[in-house]
C-alpha positions as YAML, in Angstrom:
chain: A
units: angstrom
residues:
- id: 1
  name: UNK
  ca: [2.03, -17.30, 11.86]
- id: 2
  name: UNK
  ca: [0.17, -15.87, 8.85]
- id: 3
  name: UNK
  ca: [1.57, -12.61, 7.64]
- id: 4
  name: UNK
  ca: [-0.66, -9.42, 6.67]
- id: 5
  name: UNK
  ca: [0.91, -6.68, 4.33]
- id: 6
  name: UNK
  ca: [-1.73, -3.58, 5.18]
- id: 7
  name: UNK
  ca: [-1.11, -0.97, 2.60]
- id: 8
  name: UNK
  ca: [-2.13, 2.67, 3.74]
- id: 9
  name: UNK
  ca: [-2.15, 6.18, 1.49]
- id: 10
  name: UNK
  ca: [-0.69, 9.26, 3.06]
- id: 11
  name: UNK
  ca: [-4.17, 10.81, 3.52]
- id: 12
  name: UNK
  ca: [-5.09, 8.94, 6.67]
- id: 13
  name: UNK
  ca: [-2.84, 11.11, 8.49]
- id: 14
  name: UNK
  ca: [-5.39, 14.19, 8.03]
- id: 15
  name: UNK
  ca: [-7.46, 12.40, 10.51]
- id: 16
  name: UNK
  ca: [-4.89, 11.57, 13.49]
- id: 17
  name: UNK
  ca: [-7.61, 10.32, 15.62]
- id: 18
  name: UNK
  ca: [-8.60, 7.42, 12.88]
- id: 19
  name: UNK
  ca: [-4.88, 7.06, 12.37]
- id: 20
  name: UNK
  ca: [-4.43, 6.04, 15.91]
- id: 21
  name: UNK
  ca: [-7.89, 4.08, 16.08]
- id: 22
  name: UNK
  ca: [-5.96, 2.07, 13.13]
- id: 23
  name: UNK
  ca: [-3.14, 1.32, 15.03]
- id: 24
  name: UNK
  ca: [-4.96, 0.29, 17.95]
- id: 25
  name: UNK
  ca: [-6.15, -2.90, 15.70]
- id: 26
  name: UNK
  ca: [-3.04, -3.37, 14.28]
- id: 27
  name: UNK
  ca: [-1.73, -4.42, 17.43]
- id: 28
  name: UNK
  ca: [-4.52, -6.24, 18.64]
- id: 29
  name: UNK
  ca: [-4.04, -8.04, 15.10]
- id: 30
  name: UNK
  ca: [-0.90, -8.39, 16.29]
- id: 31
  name: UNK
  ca: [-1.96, -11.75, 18.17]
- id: 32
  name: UNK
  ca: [-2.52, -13.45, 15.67]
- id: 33
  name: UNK
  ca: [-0.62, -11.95, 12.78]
- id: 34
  name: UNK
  ca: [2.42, -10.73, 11.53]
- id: 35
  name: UNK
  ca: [1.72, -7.19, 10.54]
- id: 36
  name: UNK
  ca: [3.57, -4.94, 8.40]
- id: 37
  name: UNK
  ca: [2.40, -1.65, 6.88]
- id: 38
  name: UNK
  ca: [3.44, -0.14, 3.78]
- id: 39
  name: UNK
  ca: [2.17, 3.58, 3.36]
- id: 40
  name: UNK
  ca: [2.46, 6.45, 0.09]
- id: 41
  name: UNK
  ca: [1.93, 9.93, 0.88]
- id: 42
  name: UNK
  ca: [0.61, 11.07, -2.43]
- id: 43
  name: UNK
  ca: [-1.35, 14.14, -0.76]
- id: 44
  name: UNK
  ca: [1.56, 14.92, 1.32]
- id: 45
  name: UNK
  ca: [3.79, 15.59, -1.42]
- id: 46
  name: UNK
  ca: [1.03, 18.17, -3.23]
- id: 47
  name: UNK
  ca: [1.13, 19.88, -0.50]
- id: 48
  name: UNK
  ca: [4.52, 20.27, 0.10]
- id: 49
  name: UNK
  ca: [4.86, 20.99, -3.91]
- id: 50
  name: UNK
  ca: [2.81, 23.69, -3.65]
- id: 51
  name: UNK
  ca: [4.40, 25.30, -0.35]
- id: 52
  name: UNK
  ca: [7.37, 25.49, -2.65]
- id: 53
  name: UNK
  ca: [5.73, 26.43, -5.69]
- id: 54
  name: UNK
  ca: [6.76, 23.56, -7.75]
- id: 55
  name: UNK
  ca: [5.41, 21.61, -10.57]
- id: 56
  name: UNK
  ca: [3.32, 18.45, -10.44]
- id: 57
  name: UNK
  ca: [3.31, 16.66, -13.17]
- id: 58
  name: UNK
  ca: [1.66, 13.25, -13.67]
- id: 59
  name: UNK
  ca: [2.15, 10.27, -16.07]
- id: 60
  name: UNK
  ca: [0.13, 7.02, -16.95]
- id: 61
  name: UNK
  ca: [-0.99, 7.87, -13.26]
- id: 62
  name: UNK
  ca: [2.44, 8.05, -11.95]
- id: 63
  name: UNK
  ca: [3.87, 10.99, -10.41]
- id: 64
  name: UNK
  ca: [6.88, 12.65, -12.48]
- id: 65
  name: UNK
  ca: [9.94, 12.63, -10.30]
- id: 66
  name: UNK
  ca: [12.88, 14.63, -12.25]
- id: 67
  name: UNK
  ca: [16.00, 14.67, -10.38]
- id: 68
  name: UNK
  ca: [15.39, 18.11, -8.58]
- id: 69
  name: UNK
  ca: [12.53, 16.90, -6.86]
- id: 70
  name: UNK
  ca: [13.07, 13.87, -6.11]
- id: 71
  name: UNK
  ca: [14.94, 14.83, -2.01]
- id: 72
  name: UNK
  ca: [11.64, 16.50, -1.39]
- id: 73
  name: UNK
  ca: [9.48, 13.33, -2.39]
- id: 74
  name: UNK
  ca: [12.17, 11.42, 0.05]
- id: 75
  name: UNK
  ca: [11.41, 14.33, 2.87]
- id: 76
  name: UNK
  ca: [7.59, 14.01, 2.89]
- id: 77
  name: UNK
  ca: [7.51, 9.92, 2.20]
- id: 78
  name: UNK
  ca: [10.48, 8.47, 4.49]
- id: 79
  name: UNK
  ca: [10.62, 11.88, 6.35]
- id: 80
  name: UNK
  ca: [7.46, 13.26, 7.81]
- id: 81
  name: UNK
  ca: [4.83, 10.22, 6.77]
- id: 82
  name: UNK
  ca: [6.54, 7.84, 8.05]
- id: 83
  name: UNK
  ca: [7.66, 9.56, 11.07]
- id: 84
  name: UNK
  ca: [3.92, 10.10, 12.13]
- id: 85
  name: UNK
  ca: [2.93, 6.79, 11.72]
- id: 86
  name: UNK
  ca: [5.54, 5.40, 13.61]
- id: 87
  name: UNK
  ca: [4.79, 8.23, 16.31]
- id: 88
  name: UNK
  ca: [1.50, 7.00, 16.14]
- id: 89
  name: UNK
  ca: [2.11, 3.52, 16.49]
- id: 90
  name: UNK
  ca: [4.59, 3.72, 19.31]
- id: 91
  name: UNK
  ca: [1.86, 5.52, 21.05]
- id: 92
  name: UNK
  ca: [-0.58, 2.68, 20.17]
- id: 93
  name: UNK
  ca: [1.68, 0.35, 21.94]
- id: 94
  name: UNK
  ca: [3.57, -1.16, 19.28]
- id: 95
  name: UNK
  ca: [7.46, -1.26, 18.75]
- id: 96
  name: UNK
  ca: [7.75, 0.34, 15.29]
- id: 97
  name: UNK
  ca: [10.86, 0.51, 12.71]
- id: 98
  name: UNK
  ca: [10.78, 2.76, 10.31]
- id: 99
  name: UNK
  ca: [11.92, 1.48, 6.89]
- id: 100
  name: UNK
  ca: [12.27, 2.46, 2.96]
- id: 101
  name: UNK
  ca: [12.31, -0.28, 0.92]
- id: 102
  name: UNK
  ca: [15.84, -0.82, 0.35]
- id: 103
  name: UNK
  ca: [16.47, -1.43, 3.59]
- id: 104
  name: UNK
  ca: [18.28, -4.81, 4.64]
- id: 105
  name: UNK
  ca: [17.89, -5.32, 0.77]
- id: 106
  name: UNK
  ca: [14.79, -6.22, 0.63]
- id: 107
  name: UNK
  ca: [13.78, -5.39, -2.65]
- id: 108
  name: UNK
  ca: [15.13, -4.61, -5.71]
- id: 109
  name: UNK
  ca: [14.38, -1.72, -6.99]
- id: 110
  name: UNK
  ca: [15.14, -0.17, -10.90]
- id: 111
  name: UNK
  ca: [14.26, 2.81, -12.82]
- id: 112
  name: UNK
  ca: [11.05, 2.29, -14.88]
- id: 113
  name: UNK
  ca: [11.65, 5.41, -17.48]
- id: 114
  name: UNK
  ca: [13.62, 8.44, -18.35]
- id: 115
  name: UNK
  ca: [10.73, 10.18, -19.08]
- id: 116
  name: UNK
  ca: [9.39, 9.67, -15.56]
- id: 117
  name: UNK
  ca: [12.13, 10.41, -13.92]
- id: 118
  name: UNK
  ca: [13.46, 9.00, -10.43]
- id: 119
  name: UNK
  ca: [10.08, 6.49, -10.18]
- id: 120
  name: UNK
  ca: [11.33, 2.89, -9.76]
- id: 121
  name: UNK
  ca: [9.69, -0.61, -9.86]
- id: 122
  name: UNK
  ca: [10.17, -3.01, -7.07]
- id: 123
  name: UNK
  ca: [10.54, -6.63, -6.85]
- id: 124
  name: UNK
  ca: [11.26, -9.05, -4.00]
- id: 125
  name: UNK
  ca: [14.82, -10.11, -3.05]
- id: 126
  name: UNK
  ca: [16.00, -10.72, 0.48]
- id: 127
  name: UNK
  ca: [12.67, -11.33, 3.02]
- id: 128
  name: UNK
  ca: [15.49, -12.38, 5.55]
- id: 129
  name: UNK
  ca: [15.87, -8.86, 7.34]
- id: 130
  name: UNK
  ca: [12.27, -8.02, 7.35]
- id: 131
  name: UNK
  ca: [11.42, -11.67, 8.61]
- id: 132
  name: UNK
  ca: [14.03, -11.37, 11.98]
- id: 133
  name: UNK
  ca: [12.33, -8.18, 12.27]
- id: 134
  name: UNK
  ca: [8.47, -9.77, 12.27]
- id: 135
  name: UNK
  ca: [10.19, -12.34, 14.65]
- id: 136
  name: UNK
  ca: [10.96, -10.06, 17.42]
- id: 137
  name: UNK
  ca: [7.56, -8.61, 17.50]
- id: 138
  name: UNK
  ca: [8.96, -5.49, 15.78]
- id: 139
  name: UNK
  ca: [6.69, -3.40, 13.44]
- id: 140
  name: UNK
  ca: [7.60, -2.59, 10.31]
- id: 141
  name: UNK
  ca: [6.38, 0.93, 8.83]
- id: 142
  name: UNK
  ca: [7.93, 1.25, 5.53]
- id: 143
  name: UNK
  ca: [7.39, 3.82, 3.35]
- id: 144
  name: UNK
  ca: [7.65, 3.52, -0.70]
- id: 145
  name: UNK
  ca: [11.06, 5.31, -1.42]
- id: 146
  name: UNK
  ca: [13.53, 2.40, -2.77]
- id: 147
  name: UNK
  ca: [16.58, 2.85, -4.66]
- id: 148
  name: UNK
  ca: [18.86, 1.41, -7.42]
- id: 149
  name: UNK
  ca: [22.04, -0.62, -7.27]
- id: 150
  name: UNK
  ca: [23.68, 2.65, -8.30]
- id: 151
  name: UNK
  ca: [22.31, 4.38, -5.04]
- id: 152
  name: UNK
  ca: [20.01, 6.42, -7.17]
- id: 153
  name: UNK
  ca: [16.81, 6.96, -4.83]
- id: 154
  name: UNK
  ca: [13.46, 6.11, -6.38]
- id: 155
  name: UNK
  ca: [9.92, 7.13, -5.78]
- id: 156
  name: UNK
  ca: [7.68, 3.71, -6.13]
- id: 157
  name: UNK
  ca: [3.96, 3.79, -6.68]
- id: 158
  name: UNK
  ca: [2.89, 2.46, -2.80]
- id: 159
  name: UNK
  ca: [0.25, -0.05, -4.48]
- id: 160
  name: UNK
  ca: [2.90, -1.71, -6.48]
- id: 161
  name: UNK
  ca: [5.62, -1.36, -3.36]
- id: 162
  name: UNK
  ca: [3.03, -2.74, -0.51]
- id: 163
  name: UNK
  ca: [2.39, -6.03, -3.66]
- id: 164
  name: UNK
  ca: [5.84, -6.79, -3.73]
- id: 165
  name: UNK
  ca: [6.42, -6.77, 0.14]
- id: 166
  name: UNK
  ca: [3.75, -9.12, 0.37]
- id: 167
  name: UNK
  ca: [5.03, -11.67, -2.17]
- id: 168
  name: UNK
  ca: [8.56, -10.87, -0.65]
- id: 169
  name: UNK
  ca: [6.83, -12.59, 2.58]
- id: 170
  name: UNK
  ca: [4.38, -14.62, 1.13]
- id: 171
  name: UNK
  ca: [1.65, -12.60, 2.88]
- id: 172
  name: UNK
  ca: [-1.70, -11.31, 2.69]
- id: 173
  name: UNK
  ca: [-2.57, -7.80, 1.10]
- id: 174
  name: UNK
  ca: [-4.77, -5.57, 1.89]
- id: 175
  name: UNK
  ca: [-5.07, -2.50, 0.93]
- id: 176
  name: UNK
  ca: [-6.89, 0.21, 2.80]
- id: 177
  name: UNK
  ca: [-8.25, 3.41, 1.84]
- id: 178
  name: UNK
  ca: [-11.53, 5.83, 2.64]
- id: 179
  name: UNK
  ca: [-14.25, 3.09, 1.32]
- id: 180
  name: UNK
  ca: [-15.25, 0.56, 2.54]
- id: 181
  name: UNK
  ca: [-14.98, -2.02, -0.06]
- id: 182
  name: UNK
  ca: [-16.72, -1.99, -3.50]
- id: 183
  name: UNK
  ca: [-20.50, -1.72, -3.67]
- id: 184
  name: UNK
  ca: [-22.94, -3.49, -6.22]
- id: 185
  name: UNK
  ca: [-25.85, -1.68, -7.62]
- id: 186
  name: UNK
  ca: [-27.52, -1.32, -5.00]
- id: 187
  name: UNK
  ca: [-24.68, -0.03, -2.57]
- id: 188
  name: UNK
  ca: [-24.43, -3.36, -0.80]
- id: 189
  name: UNK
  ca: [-20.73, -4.26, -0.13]
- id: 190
  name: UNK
  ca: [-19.86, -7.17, -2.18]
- id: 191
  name: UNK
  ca: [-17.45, -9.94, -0.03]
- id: 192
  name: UNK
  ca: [-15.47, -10.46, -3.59]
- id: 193
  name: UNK
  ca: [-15.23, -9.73, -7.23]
- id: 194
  name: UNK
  ca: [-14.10, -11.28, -10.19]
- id: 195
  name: UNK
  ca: [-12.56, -10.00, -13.10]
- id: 196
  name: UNK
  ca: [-15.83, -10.44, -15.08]
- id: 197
  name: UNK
  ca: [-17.80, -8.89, -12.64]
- id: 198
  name: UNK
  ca: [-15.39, -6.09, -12.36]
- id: 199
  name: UNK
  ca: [-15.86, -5.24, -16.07]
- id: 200
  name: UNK
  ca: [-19.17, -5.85, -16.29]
- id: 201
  name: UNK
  ca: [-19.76, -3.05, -13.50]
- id: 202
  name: UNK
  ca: [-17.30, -0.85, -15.16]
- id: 203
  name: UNK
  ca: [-19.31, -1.02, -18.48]
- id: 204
  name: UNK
  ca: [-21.93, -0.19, -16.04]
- id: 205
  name: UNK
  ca: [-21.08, 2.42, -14.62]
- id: 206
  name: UNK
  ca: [-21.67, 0.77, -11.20]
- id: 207
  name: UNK
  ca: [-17.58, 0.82, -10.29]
- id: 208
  name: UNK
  ca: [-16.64, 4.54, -11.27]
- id: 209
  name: UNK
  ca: [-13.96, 7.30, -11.34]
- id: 210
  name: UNK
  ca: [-11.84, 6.64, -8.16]
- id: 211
  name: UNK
  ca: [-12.84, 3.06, -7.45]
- id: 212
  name: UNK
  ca: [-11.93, 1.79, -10.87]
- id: 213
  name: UNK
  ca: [-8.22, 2.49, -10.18]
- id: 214
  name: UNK
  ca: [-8.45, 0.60, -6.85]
- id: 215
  name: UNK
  ca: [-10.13, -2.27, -8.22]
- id: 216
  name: UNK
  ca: [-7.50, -2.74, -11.45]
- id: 217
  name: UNK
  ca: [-4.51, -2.17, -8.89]
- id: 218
  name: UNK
  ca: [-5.77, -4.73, -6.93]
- id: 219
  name: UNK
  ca: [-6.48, -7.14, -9.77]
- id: 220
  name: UNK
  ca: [-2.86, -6.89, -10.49]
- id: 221
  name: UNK
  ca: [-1.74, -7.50, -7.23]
- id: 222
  name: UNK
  ca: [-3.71, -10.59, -6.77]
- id: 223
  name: UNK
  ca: [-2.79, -11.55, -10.18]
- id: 224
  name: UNK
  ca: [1.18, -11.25, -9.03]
- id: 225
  name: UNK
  ca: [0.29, -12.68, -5.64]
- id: 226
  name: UNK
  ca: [-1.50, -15.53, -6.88]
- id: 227
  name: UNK
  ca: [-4.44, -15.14, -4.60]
- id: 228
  name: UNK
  ca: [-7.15, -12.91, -3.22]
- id: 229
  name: UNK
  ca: [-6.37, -8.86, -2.17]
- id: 230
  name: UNK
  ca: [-9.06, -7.16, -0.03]
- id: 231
  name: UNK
  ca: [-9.76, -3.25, -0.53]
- id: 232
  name: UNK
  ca: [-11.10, -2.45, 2.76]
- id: 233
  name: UNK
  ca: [-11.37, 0.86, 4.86]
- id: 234
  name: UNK
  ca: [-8.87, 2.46, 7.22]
- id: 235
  name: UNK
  ca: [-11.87, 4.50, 8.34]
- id: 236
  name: UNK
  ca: [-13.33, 1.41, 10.03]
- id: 237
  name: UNK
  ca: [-10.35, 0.24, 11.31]
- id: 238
  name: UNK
  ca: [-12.52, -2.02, 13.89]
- id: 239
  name: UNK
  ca: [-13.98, -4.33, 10.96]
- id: 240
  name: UNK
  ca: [-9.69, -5.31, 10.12]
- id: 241
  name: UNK
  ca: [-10.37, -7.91, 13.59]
- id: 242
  name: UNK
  ca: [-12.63, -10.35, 11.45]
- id: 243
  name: UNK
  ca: [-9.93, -10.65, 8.90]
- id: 244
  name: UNK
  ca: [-9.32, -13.96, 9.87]
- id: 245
  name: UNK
  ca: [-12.42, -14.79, 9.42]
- id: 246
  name: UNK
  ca: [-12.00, -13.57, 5.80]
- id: 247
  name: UNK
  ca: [-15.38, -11.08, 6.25]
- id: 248
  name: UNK
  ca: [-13.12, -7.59, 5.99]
- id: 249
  name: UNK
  ca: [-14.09, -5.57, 2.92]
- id: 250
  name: UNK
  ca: [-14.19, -6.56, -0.58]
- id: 251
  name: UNK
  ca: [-11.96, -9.66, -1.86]
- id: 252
  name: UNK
  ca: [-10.90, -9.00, -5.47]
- id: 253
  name: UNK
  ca: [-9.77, -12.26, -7.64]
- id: 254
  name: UNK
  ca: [-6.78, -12.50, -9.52]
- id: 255
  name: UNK
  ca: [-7.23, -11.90, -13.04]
- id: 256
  name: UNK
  ca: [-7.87, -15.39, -15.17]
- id: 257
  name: UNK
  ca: [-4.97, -16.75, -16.55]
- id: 258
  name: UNK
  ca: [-4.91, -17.42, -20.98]
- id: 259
  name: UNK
  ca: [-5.60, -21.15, -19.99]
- id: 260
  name: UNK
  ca: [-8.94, -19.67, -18.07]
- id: 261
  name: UNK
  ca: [-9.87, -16.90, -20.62]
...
């Protein structure tokens, strides 16, 4: 049975009526799938940062996680995300486990750089605890929080943590957010994109602002993963039941190899 790494952000859980809606199809998927999701929390965290009155401070696009903060990131990732999602789930019907990344050692996870603090890479090692898990119809909710061989804990970028799950399992990835896919110049949803295309929309100014960070995070996924990621929408959760048929979203190639360049 095909496995299906569904990667969600932490702001689908302002809308607890979609949420659930979601997790309705993920069990239906269930029937023909494996299904794990991976979830961030970005929004959760600003929140909770500003509650407390405490800096945000981003880098290259990843968030700055000094030592200090790094047990509140923990709280509003493992903690209260992925406690309502598994809430959710369970009341959806499905028998969910909630996970970090570390768990069962399933991926190895390493500091990427002093300067941005406790934020860690994550690359696959051990699929076997995850893969008993998928094999007694369990459902994995794993949020991106890994940690070092030191025990250091580690706040992972959820794009890059829901891509290595996925080639941990040798799975599909796709990753949901609130668009439906990515739209050509006349706001048609394209079925897939190449790396050309991509650019040539870019230069454009077709693909813009937001959409330009989903479509180069997904390039680099499928580039990892060695095929195809779909950017789809958690806000149509109902169009996720033709993903076998492939006709979910927007596929987005792998990037050419030098060979193809």
């Amino acid at each position: 049975m095909k496995t299906v790494v569904i990667k969600v952000g932490g702001a689908i859980l302002d809308d607890l009526e979609l949420a659930f809606s979601l997790f309705t199809v993920l069990k239906d998927m269930q029937a023909k799938h494996h299904v794990v999701l991976v979830h961030g929390g970005g929004k959760g965290v600003e929140s909770l940062f500003v509650k407390l009155g405490l800096k945000s401070e981003k880098l290259h696009g990843l968030r700055v996680t000094p030592p200090d903060q790094i047990d509140y990131v923990v709280g509003a990732l493992a903690g209260s995300a992925n406690k309502k999602l598994c809430a959710l789930a369970k009341k959806a019907g499905l028998n969910p486990v909630g996970l970090s990344l570390f768990d069962g050692d399933s991926l190895r996870c390493e500091q990427i750089s002093p300067k941005l603090g406790q934020v860690g890479s994550a690359k696959p090692k051990d699929p076997a605890f995850l893969k008993s898990l998928l094999s007694n119809g369990l459902f994995a909710v794993i949020s991106s929080i890994g940690a070092d061989q030191e025990g250091n804990l580690l706040n992972v970028n959820a794009d890059d943590a829901a891509t290595a799950i996925a080639n941990l399992l040798d799975a599909d990835l796709c990753l949901l957010s609130d668009v439906a896919g990515v739209l050509d110049g006349g706001k048609k949803l394209l079925s897939s994109l190449s790396a050309q295309q991509a650019e040539e929309m870019i230069s454009d100014n077709i693909i813009t602002d937001g959409m330009v960070v989903k479509v180069k995070a997904a390039q680099q996924a499928a580039t990892e993963l060695g095929k195809a990621v779909t950017i789809a929408s958690w806000q149509s959760p109902h169009h996720l039941l033709d993903y076998q048929s492939g006709n979910v979203g927007t596929q987005i190639l792998p990037l050419p190899t030098q060979e193809q360049q």
